[in-house]
N, C-alpha and C positions, 0 to 999 in steps of 0.2 A: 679438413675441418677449417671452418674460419672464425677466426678471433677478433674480437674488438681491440684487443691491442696486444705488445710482444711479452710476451714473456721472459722478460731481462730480471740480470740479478735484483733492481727496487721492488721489482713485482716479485720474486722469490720471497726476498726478504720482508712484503709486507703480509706474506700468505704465511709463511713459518710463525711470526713475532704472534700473528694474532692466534695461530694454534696453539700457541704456548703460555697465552696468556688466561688455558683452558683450568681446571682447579684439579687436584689429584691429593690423593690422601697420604701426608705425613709432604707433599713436596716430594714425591719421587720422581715425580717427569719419567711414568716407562715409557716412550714411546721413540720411536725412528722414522724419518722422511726419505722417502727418494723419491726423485722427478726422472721422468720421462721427456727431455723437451719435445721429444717429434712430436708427439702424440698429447702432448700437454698435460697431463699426469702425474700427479702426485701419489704416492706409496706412503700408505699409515702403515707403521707397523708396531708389534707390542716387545719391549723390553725386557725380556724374562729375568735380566738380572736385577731389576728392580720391582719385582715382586716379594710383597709383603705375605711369609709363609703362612703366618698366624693370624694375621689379619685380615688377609686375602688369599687363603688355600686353593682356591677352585678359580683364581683372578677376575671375577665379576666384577673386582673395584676396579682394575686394571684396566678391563673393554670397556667398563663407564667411562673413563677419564682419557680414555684413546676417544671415545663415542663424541665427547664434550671437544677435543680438539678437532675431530674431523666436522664438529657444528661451526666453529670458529673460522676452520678456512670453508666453509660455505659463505660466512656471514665478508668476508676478505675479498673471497672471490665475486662476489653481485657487486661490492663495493669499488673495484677494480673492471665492473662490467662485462664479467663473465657469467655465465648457466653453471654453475657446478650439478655435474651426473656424480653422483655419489652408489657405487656397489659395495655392501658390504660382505667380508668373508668372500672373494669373489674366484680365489683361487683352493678347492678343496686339500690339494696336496701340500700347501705354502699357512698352514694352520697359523702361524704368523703375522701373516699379510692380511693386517683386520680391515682393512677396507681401501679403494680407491676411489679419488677423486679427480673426475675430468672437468677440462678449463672447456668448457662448447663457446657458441657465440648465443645469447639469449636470444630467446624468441621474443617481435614485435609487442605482442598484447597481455605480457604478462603483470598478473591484478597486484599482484605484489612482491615489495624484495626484500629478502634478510639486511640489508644494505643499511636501512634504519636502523639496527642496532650494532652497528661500528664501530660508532664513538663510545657504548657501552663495553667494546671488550676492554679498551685498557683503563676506566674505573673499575671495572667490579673487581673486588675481592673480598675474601671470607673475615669478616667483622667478627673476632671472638671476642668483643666488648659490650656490656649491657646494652639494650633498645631501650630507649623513652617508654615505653609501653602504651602510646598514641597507638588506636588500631591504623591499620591501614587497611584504606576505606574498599565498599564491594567489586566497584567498579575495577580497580588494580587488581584484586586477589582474583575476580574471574578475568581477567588481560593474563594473568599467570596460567589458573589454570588451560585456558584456551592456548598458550602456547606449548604446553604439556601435551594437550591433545593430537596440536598437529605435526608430531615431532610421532607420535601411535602411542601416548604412553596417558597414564592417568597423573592428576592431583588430587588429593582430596584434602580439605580443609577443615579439620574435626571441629566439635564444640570444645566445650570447656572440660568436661567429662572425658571427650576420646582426645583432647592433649592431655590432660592429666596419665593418664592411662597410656598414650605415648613415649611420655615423660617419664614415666612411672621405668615402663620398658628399656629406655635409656640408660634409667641410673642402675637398673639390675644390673646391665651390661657394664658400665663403668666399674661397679663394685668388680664382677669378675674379672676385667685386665686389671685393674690394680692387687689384684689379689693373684696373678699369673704370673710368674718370672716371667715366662718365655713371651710374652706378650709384652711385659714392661719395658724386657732389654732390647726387645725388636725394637718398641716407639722413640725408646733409650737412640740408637743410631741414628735416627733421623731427624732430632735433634742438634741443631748447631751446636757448639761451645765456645762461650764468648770468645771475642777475638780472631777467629778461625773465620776464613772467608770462601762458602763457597755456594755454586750456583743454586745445590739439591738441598733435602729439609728446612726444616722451618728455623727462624733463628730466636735466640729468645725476643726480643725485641718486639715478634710477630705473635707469641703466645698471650691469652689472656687471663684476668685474672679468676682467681674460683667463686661463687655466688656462696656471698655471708648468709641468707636465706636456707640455703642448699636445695630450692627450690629446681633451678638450671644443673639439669646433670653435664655440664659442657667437661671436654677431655683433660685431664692432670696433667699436662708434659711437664710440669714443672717437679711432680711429686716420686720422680726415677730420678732425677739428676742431684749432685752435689752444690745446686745453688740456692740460694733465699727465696722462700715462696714468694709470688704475688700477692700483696695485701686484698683480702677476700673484699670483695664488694656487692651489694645489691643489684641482681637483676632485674628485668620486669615482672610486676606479679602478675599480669598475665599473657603470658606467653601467646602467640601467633606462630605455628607449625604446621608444614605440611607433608603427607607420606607421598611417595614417586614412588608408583608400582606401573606392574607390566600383566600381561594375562599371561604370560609365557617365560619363563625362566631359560632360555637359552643363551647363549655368545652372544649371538645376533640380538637378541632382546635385550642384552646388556648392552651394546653398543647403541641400539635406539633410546634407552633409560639412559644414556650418557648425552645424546643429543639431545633429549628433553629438558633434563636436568640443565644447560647450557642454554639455552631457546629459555626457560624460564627465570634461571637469575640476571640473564642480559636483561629480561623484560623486566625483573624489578627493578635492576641497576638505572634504567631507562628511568623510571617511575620515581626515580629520588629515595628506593626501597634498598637495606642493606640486608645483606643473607650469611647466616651462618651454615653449616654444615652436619649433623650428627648422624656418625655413623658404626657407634658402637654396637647398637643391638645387631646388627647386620654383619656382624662378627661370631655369632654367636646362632648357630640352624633352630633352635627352639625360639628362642625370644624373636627372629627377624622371624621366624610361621608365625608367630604370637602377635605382631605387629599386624599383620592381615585382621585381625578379629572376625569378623561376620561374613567378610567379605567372599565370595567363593570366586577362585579363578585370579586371587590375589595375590602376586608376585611380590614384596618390596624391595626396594631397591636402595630408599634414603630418605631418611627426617630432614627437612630442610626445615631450619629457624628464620623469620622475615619480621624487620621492621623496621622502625623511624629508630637513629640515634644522634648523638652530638658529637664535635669533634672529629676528628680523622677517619675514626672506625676501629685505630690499631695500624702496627703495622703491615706491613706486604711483606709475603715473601718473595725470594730472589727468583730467577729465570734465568736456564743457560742459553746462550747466547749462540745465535745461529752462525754455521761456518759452513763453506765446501770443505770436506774432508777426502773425496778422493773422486778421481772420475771413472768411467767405465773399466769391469775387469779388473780394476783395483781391491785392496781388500780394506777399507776404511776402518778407524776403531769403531766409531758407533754410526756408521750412516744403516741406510735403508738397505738392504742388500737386494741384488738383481740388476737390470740396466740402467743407466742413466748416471745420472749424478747423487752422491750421498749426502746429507746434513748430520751436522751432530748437535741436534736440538731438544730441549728438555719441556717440561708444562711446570705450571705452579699452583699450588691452592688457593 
């Protein structure tokens, strides 16, 4: 195989940073790397001890958000002027091993490169703060949807009527974790505590506030813990939402629903468009079938929230930070297991 350039630790290090800067629910980062240098090969793998049992029983969120960092080091690797061959699921016996990513040398005439959206992995992140409620205009929302398509997944962009009725579905969901122990103390963990520094869950600082309207069913983290709510505030009254579904509900199909998902909030991030995230109905097997409405052959996967706002956005949460952690035949604490070299690399929301 020939490469356009070596694959040294910069080039490690900028292929990891940007997988990590994929989005994952609560900040769990499940996922592991190992490289392969001969063969130029990177090893996604999924964290089973950072599955969320009640939130993600059957880990569909999980292969989403391995799905969204195996997009990221595509978007790394054209950037770094590589071909990334991406196999997903490619080992039957190694249930694990959600996908590989090879470094090729690109072909001459190719019409286009993930490349352009680069500069978007390290702005985007998930804005839990009101949007302007400026629409954002047709020409963006179909750039969205079209990156949705080429990634094999769908967008759809309801009227006012099927966001209401989205929304609607949302706050069902919210009402029942809030109404679940075993759902509250799960979200309860993953939660920072002031002062405590570390690279997983969200910290307060990153949570937003709840909508005085109660129009935005956005998630309570503040409403399990022993600190001061957020002073409620007005969202926009009218919301801009889209549902990410699949025609197939498999691994696989969660793993392409996660590059989708990633390939579309890069393209809004590109767009000067900030994204939120809501993923409660999809916690819940009647309300996420309910989400499909008319639709037949409709998988969902995630309500994405999109628009104009002011300000920062909110905070970011944190990213752990990439390391060698052992080399071949070694037994690393969290690398990629198999040959090559391991990392102990996390994702963030």
């Amino acid at each position: 195989m020939i490469q356009t350039r070596e694959l040294d630790a910069a080039a490690v290090h900028a292929l990891l940073a940007a997988a990590v800067a994929a989005p994952s629910i609560h900040n769990t980062q499940p996922w592991r790397f190992g490289l392969d240098p001969d063969s130029g090969t990177v090893q996604v793998r999924a964290d089973r001890r950072r599955q969320l049992s009640m939130a993600d029983p059957l880990r569909r969120a999980q292969h989403m958000s391995v799905g969204a960092a195996v997009f990221n080091l595509r978007v790394a690797a054209e950037h770094l002027g590589w071909a990334p061959v991406v196999r997903l699921r490619p080992a039957a016996d190694d249930p694990d091993l959600l996908a590989t990513v090879q470094l090729s040398c690109p072909t001459v005439d190719r019409q286009s490169s993930l490349s352009d959206l680069y500069d978007a992995v390290e702005r985007r992140h998930t804005s839990r703060m009101p949007f302007t409620g400026r629409p954002v205009p047709d020409p963006v929302v179909t750039e969205m949807i079209g990156a949705a398509r080429a990634e094999g997944a769908h967008l759809d962009v309801p009227d006012i009527m099927g966001t209401r009725r989205l929304l609607h579905l949302t706050e069902a969901a919210e009402t029942r974790n809030a109404a679940d122990p075993a759902s509250t103390g799960e979200m309860r963990t993953w939660v920072t505590p002031p002062g405590e520094r570390t690279p997983y869950g969200i910290p307060l600082s990153a949570l937003g506030p709840r909508d005085a309207s109660g129009r935005m069913p956005v998630r309570d983290f503040t409403g399990v813990l022993p600190v001061p709510r957020l002073p409620a505030v007005r969202f926009e009254r009218h919301a801009q939402v889209a549902l990410l579904w699949t025609s197939h509900d498999r691994p696989e199909d969660w793993l392409r629903a996660g590059q989708a998902l990633e390939r579309v909030l890069l393209t809004a991030t590109r767009c000067g468009v900030r994204t939120s995230m809501l993923h409660q109905a999809m916690e819940w097997p009647d309300l996420r079938a309910a989400m499909a409405g008319t639709r037949r052959r409709c998988c969902p996967q995630l309500l994405v929230r999109f628009g104009y706002g002011s300000g920062s956005g909110g905070g970011r949460t944190p990213r752990a930070s990439a390391r060698p952690v052992a080399g071949p035949g070694a037994e690393p604490r969290r690398p990629g297991q198999g040959r090559g070299q391991g990392y102990d690399q996390g994702w963030a929301h």
